[in-house]
N, C-alpha and C positions, 0 to 999 in steps of 0.2 A: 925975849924973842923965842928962847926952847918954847916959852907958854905958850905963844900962837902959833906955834908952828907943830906943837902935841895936839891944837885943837884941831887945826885944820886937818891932820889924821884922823882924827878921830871922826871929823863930820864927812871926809872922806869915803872914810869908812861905812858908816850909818849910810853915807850917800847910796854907796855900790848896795849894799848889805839890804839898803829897801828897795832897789832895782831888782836884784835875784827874789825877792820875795815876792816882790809883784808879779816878775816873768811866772815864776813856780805858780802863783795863785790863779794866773790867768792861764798857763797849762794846764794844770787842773780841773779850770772852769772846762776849756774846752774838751778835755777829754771827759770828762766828769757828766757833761750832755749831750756828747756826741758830736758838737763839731767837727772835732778831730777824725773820727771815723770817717763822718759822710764827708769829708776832705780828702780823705785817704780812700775810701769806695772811688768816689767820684776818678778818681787821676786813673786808677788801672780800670776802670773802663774807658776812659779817653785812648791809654794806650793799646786797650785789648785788641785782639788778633790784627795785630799790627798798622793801630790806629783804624780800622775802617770800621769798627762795632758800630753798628746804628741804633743806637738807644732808645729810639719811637717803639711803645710796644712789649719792651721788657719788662716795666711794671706788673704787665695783663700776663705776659709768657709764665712770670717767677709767683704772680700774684702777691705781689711785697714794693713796696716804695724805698725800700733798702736791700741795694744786691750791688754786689764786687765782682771783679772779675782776676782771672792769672792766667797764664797762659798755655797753650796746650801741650798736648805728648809729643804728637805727630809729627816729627821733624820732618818728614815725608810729604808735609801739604805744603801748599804755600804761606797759610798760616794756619791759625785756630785758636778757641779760648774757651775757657770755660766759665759760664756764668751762675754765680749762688748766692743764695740767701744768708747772710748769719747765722738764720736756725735753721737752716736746713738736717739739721741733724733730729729736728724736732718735727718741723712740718715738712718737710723735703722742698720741692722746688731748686733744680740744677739744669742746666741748658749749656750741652755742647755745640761748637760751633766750627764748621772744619770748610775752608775753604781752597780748592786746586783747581790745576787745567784738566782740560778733558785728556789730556793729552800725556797726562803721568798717571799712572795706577790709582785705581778706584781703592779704597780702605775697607777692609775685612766687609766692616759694620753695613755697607753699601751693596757689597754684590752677594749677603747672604742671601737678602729676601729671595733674588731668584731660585736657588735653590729649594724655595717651597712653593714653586708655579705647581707642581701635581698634585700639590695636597689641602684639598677643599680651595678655600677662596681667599688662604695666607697671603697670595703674589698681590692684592689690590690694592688701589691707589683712590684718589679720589684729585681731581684738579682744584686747583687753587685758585683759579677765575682771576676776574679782571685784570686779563691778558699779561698775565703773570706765565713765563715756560717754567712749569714744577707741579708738583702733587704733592698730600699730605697721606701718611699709611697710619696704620696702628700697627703692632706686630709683637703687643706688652708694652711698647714704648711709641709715644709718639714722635715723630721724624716727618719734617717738611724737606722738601730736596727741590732748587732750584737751580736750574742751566742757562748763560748770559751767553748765546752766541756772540762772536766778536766779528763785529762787520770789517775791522780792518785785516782779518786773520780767519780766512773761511775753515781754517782744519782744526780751528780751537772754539773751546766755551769755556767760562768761567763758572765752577760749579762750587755750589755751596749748600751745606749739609747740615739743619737744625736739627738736636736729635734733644729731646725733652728725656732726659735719661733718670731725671727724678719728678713725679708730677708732685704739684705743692697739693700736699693733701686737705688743707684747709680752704683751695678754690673749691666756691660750690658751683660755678657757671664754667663747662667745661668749652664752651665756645669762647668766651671769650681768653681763659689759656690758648687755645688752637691759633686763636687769628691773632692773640702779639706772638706767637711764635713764627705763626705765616709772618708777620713784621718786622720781628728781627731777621730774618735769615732772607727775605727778600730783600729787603733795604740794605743790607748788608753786603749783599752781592751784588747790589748797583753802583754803592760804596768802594768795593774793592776794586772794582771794572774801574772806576776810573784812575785808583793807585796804580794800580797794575797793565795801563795802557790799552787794556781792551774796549773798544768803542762799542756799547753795545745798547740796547735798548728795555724798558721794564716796563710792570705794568701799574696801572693805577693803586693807591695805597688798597691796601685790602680791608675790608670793614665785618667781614664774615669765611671764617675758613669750618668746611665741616670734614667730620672722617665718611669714610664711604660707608654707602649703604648696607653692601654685603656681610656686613658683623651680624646678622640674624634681624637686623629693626625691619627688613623689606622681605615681603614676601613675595616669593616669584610670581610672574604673569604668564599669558600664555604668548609664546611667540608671532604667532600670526598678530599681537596688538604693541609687537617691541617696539621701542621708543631708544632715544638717548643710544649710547653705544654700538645696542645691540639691533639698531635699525633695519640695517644690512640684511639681515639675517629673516627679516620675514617673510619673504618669497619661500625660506626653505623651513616652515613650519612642519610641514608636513613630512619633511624627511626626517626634521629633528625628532620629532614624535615617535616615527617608528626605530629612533635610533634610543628611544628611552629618555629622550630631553625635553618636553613640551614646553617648560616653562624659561620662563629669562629672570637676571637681576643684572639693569646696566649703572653705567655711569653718567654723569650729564655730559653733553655734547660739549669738545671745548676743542677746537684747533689748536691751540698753543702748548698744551700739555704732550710734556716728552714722553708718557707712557701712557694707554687707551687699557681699559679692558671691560670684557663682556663675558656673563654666563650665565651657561645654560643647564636647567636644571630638571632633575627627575620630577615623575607626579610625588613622591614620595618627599620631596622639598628639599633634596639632597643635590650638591651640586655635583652635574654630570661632566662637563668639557669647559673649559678655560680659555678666552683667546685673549691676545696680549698684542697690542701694539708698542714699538719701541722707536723713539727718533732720538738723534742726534747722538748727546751722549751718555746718553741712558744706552741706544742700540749699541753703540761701541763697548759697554759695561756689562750689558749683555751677555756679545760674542765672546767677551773675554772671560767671562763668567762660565764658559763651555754651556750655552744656552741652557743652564739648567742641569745639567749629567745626564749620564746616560740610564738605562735602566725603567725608562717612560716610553705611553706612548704619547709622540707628539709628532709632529711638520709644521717646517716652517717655512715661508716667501720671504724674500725683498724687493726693496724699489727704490730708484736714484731720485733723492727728494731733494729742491734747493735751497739754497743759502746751508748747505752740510755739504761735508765731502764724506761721511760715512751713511752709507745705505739704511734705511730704515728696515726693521727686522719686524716680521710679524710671525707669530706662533701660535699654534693651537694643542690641547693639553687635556687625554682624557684624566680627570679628576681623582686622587685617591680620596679616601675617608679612614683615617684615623678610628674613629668611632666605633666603626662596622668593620674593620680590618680588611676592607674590598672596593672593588671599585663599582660603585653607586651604576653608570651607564655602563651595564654588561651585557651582550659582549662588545668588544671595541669593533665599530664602523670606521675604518680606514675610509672607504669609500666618501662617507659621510664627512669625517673631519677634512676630508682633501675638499673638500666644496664649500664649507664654512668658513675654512680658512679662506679660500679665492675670491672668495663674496665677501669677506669680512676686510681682508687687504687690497683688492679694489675700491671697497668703500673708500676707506680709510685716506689709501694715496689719491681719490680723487680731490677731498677735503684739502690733503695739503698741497697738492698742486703736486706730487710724485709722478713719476712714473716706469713704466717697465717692468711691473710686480712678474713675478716670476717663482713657481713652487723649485724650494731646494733639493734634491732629492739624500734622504738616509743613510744609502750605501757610504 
């Protein structure tokens, strides 16, 4: 009986003893090709910025079919995440993602760019189309920013901030980075509206996002023939001209985008004046932003636009140049920019259905 009963230990044994070996081999396997990895990518993007990551798009953003995600800094947003590559240490490719209400504090990263509305054509934006509320900038770094007003909550929008903070250097189509970023961070934000109880509305998937023209690719026109943004504006060609600005570089026309801008430019191809539309809660980011500092010249209007409870903010900004350590339209026409601006934010809130534009006065 000891006999059979040493053997049964024994096969026991060998029994467990080929179970652990097998577990171990087939661990191995998995980690050994990566299952294990894309197992483990896979889940903390399901969790990322607090489950609402919308993953359509992120391939094209990171330009990699392998990217993880962990979560962000910003204890201060609603959520956020950060999304990268493996190698991003090698080819880069990193994508932050920060989403809040309009209604808590903008983050650093959001309300610099106004601080370079004076200097050349830094402040511009470009929209995002199909009827998507957001723009994409460049600024060294690309950054899509989109606003989900909440139809059950007129003093709030859901705002959410893609900021491409490492581009993958081995993408050679830099459009198609642009528009899975326009992807992730749109759909992301239609995503989060619905976690976050905000009823709101989006636009059709985006299939092309471009940066604006203003980086040097367009050369200005003459404004008696403006188009796009800077329409408004060509009844007063001929003031512009005598004000140093004859030419334009606009944006394309799009209602739905929270920031407009338009400018106007020297013969010299140097940009002279700046104007800037601002709605919802971009305008609110704005004001809080102390429109830019002081130390410029600029005027600004508002207008009571609907479906917002804060005022739309419109601005106009004679130009500095870095380059030339001056300001390109010299000397400054006050007269001038008070009429640009009126013409420009009449435009503007007729578009959105606004009304009650009104110049703020400096003092």
């Amino acid at each position: 009986m000891k006999i059979f009963a040493s053997r049964r230990r024994r096969m026991v044994g060998w029994s467990v003893g080929g179970i652990l070996l097998t577990l171990y081999i087939v661990a191995q396997t998995l980690y050994s090709t990566g299952v294990y990895a894309h197992w483990r990518d896979q889940r903390s993007l399901d969790s990322a910025c607090d489950g609402t990551l919308a993953q359509g798009g992120l391939g094209d953003a990171l330009h990699s079919s392998q990217v993880r995600a962990r979560g962000g800094d910003d204890s201060a947003s609603l959520a956020g995440c950060l999304i990268n590559r493996p190698d991003t240490g090698r080819h880069g490719g990193a994508l932050q993602l920060t989403l809040r209400w309009s209604d808590q504090s903008a983050p650093s990263v959001a309300l610099a760019p106004f601080s370079g509305n004076a200097n050349g054509v830094r402040g511009q934006v470009a929209p995002l189309g199909n009827g998507w509320p957001g723009f994409v900038r460049y600024d060294g770094t690309a950054e899509v920013m989109v606003a989900l007003d909440c139809q059950n909550s007129r003093s709030r929008a859901l705002v959410a901030y893609g900021d491409l903070i490492q581009w993958p250097e081995d993408a050679k189509e830099s459009g198609t980075v642009l528009t899975g970023l326009g992807r992730v961070t749109t759909e992301t934000a239609l995503k989060a509206s619905v976690k976050f109880g905000c009823r709101a509305e989006g636009g059709r998937q985006l299939t092309r996002v471009s940066l604006p023209d203003t980086r040097g690719k367009t050369a200005p026109r003459p404004l008696a023939r403006a188009q796009g943004s800077c329409v408004a504006l060509r009844g007063l060609a001929d003031r512009a001209s005598d004000a140093g600005t004859p030419g334009f570089v606009a944006s394309p026309t799009d209602v739905h985008t929270p920031q407009v801008n338009c400018y106007l430019f020297t013969g010299a191809g140097k940009p002279g004046y700046g104007l800037y539309a601002y709605y919802g809660a971009v305008a609110n980011d704005f004001e809080s932003a102390g429109f830019g500092g002081p130390g410029h010249d600029f005027q600004l209007a508002t207008a009571s636009c609907p479906r917002s409870s804060h005022e739309a903010v419109f601005a106009i900004y004679r130009l500095y140049d870095r380059d030339t350590d001056s300001y390109p339209a010299a000397p400054y026409s006050a007269s001038f920019a008070r009429s640009a601006l009126k013409t420009f934010a009449d435009h503007e809130a007729k578009q959105r259905g606004c009304t009650g534009v009104r110049t703020l006065s400096r003092s």
